[in-house]
N, C-alpha and C positions, 0 to 999 in steps of 0.2 A: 235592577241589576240581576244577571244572571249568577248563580251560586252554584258550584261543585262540589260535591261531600267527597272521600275514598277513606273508608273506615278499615282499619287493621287488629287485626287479632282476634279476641276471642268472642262470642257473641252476646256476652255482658257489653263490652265495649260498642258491639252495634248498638244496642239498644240507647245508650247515650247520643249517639251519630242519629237516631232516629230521631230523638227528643229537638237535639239540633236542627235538625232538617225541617222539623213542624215551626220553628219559633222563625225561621227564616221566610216562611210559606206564610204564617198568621200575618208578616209585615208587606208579604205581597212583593216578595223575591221571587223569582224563574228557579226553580232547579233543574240543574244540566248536568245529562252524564258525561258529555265529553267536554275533558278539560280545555280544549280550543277554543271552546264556546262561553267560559267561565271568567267575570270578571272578578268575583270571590273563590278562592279555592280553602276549603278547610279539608286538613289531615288530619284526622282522630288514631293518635298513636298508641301501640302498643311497647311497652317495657318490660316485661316479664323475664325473655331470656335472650342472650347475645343474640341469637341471628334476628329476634323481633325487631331490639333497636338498630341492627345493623339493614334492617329493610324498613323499617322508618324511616331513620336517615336519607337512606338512598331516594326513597317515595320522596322526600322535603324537597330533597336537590334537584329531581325530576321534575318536581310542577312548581319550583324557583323558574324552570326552564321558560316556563309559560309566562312568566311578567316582562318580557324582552316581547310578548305577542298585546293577547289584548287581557291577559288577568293583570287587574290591579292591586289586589289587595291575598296575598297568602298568611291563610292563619294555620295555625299547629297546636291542639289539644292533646289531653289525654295524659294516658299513663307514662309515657320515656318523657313528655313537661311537666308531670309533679317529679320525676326523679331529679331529671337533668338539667331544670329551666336557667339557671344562671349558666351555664358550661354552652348550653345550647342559644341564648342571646350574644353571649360573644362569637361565635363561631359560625354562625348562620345568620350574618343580618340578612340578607334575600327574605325572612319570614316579617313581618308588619306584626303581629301579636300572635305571644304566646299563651294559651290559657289552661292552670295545671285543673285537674282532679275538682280542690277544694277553691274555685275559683271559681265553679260552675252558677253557682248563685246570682254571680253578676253577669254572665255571660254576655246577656243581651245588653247589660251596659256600655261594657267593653266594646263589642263590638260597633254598637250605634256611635260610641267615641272616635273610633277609628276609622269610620267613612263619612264621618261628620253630619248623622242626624242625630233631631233632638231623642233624648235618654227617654223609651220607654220604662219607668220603673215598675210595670204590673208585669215587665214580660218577665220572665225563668223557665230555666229545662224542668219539665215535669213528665212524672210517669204516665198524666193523664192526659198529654197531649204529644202527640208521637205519629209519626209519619211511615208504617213499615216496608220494609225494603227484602221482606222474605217470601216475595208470592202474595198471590191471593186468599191463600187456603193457611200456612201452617203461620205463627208468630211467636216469637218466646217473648216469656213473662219472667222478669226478674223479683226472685222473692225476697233477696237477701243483698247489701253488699258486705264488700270490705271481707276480714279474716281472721279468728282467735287461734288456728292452729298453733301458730309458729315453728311449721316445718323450718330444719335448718339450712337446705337449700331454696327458700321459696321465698321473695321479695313482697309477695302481693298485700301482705297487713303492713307493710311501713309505705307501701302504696295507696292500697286502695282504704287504708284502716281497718278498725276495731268490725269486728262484726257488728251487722246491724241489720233484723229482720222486719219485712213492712207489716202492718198489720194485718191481717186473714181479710180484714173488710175491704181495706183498698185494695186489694189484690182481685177479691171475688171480684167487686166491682170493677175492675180492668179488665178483667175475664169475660166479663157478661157485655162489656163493649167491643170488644175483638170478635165475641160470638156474632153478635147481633150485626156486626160487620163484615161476616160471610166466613172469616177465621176458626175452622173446624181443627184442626190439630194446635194444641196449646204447648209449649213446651218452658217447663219452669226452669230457672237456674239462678246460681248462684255462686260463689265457691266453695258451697258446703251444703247442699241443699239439704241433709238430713237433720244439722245441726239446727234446721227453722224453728224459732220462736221460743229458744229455749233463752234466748235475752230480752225477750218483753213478755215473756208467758210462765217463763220459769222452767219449761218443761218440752219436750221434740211435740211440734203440733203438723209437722209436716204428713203425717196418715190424716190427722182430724181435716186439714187445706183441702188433702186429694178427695177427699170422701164430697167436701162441701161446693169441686169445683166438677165434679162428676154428674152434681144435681142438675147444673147448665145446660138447658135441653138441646144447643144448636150445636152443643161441644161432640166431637166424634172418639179425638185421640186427645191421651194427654201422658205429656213424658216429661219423667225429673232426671237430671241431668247431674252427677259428679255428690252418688251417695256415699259418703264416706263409710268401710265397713265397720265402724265400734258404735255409726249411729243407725244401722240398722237392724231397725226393733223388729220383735215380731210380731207385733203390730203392724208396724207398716209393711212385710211382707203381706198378712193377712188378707188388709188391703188392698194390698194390687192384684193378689189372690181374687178376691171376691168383686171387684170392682170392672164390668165388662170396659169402660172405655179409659184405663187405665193402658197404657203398652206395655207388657209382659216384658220388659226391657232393663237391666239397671245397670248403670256405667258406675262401676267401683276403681277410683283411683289408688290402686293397692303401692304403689312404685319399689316395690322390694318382697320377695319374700322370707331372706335370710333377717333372722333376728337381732345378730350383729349389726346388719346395716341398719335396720328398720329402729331403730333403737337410737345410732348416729343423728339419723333423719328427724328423732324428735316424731315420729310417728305415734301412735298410742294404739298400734295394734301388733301382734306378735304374727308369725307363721301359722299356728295352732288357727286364733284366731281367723286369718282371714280364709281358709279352710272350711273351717266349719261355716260361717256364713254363707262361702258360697254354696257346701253342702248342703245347706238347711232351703235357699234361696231354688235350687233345684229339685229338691225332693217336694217342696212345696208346692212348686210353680216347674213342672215339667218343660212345658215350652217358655220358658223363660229366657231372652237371650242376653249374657253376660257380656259385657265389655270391660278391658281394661286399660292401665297406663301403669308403665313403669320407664324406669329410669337405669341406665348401664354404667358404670364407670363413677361412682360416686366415691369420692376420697375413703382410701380404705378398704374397697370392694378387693376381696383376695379373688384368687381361680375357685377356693373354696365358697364362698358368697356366689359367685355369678355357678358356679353348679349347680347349688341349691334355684336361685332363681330359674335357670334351665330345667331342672329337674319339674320343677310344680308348675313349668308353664308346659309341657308335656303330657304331666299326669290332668291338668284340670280342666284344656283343652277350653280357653275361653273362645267364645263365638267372635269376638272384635277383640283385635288388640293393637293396640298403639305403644311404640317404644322413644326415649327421648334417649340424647347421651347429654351426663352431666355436663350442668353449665355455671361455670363459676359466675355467684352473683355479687355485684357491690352491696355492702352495709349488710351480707348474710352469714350466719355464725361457720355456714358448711367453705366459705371460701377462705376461711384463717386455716383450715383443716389441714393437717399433715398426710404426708401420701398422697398427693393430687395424683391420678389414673391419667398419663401418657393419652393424649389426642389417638395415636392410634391402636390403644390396646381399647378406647372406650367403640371405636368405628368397627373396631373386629366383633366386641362383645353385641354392639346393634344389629350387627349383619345374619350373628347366630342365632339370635331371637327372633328374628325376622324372618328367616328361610325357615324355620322351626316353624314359626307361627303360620306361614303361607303352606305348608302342608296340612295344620290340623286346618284353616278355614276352608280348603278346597273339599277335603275329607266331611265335613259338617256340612257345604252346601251340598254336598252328593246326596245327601240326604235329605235333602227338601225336593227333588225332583219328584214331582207328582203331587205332592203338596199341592191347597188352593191357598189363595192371600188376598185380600184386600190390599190392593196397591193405590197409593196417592200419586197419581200420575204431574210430572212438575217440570216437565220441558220433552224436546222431542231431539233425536242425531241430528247433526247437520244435512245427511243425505236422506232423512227422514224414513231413514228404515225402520227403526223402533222409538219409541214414546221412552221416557227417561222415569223412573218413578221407585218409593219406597214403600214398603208394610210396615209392620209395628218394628217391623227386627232392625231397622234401619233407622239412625239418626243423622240427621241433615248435614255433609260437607265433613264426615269422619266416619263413615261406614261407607259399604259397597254401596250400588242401587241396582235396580232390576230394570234388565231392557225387556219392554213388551212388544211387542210384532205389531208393526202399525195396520189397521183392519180397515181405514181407509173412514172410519167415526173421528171427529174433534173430543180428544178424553181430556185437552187440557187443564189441569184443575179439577178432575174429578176421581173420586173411588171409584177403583173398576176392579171387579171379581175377576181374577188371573191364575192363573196353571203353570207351576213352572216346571219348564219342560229341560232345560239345559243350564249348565254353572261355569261360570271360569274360579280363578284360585279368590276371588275377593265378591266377584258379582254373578246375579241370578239373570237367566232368561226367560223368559214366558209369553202366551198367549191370553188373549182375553178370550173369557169364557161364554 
């Protein structure tokens, strides 16, 4: 039978879709991209925040559409079916099985139940069998799941649970398979990647990982994804400091700078704080480029809060910045919260952030003109005028990318030394050198 994946959200959740994908392929299913051709259809959902599950949904009811053609069998995984799975069995029978989170164990049981072959019991979703769907060249490695924060606007520990970090060894060894598989940029995550190993080690072992996945001879790039700032030591700046195939990169989830809010939020860092991190992170690591994520319109947020937040996203001038507007979530402490922020005083506060933000990144790319880079070249324009590709500044489907001047060479899939010669407000241009 032919099989169709469409995985949503965030690229934790790919990696499960991936796992999936393999246990499908080990029993000698077809996988097909287009759902016309799919007599299995799985959706690996995302639940995190309103419009996720509201484009879940709409995905489900989309490729329902396909069982009136030749799909027979629609399943629905993931994070909005550990939320919602009884609300979403009555209201979508169109889906044949739903399978949450912590069900993943029997997967292959389930399913062999539901198309009525006999139960492999050796099969399960495992880290070490995974099928990826990121290119040839780059792949993320998940170090960590699940969440001990307990932000009060953030679902994901009554989702995805308690934190829980893999051990340095299976990990290296997934590493050293994805090398040896042609997979030269490695990219770690987690929901807390700084927080690693401080629950089976006692202690952040995330500098000792990069140091030990750096030793990897066929590894080129390797980038950690959503460092939280109270868990970054100076150590692990050191690190990535002294470590050439580290990316000079680090995505800090700040979502406030006012201390009032930050404080609501259940955060565990102050204004003071995320400051001096990033000052320390910069004066260390010059080229270093910063990214962040914050959040507008959080119950409570005064004109006085979103200044402050304005004010230090001006003065600190991050290289990448991503903005969300509060999203009230079921079963989280911030949605009992008095002062819910007006739908449209939170769309005004994004807007200001954002025009804010698209003048310092244009002002910051101005500055890279003439600059060289190692670009990872990873698709090409539809009218093939430039090659589509990233450096170390860049992480995959939330940063700009660089278009390079097609020279009339196949670079797909390869580092090419590049010049950049021209900028827009978010992406670089260049020639190969």
């Amino acid at each position: 039978m032919k099989v169709g994946f469409i995985s949503l959200g965030c690229s934790k959740n790919l990696i499960d879709t991936e796992m999936g994908i393999s246990l499908f392929k080990d029993h000698k299913f077809e996988i097909v991209n287009n759902p016309e051709e799919a007599e299995i259809i799985v959706v690996n959902t995302c639940g995190f925040i309103e419009s996720a599950k509201e484009e879940a949904i709409n995905t489900i009811l989309e490729m329902a559409e396909y069982k009136k053609k030749k799909c027979r069998y629609l399943v629905a995984m993931g994070c909005l079916v550990k939320r919602y799975k009884d609300e979403l069995e009555k209201s979508i029978p169109e889906v044949d099985l739903w399978i949450s989170l912590d069900e993943y164990k029997d997967f292959w049981e389930k399913i062999s139940t539901l198309i009525g072959q006999d139960v492999d019991k050796e099969s399960y979703i495992s880290y070490r069998n995974r099928t990826i769907t990121t290119g040839k060249k780059m792949a993320y490695l998940k170090i960590a799941e699940g969440c001990d924060n307990y932000c009060t606007y953030c679902a994901i520990p009554y989702i995805r649970g308690r934190f829980e970090s893999r051990k340095i060894e299976e990990i290296l060894e997934e590493a050293k398979n994805l090398a040896d598989n042609g997979y030269e940029e490695i990219i770690l995550i987690a929901q807390d990647t700084t927080k690693y190993g401080i629950d089976i080690y006692g202690e952040y072992k995330l500098a000792e990982l990069l140091t030990k996945l750096c030793r990897i001879e066929k590894i080129k790039w390797i980038r950690f994804l959503y460092a939280y700032p109270e868990s970054i030591t100076d150590e692990l700046i050191q690190t990535v400091k002294k470590e050439e195939k580290i990316c000079k990169y680090f995505d800090i989830p700040i979502q406030h700078f006012s201390d009032h809010i930050l404080k609501k939020m259940n955060r565990k860092t102050t204004k003071n704080d995320i400051v001096n991190v990033v000052n320390k992170i910069r004066k260390e690591i010059p080229n270093a480029i910063l990214r962040t994520t914050l959040i507008v319109g959080f119950p409570g947020e005064t004109e006085e809060d979103f200044e402050i937040l304005k004010k230090c996203v001006t003065e600190l001038k991050f290289d990448r910045l991503g903005c969300f507007t509060y999203s009230k979530e079921d079963g989280t402490p911030a949605a009992k919260f008095e002062n819910q922020i007006h739908y449209s005083t939170k769309k005004k506060r994004y807007r200001i952030i954002m025009e804010s933000q698209k003048v310092i990144s244009d002002n910051l790319l101005k500055d890279k003109i003439g600059n060289t880079y190692d670009v990872l070249i990873e698709d090409i324009t539809s009218d093939g005028t430039f090659y589509i590709g990233r450096s170390y500044m860049d992480s995959p489907d939330t940063d700009g990318v660089i278009y390079v001047a097609n020279n009339g060479e196949d670079l797909i899939d390869k580092f090419v030394k590049c010049k950049i010669v021209a900028c827009e407000e978010y992406d670089l241009y260049a020639e190969v050198i």
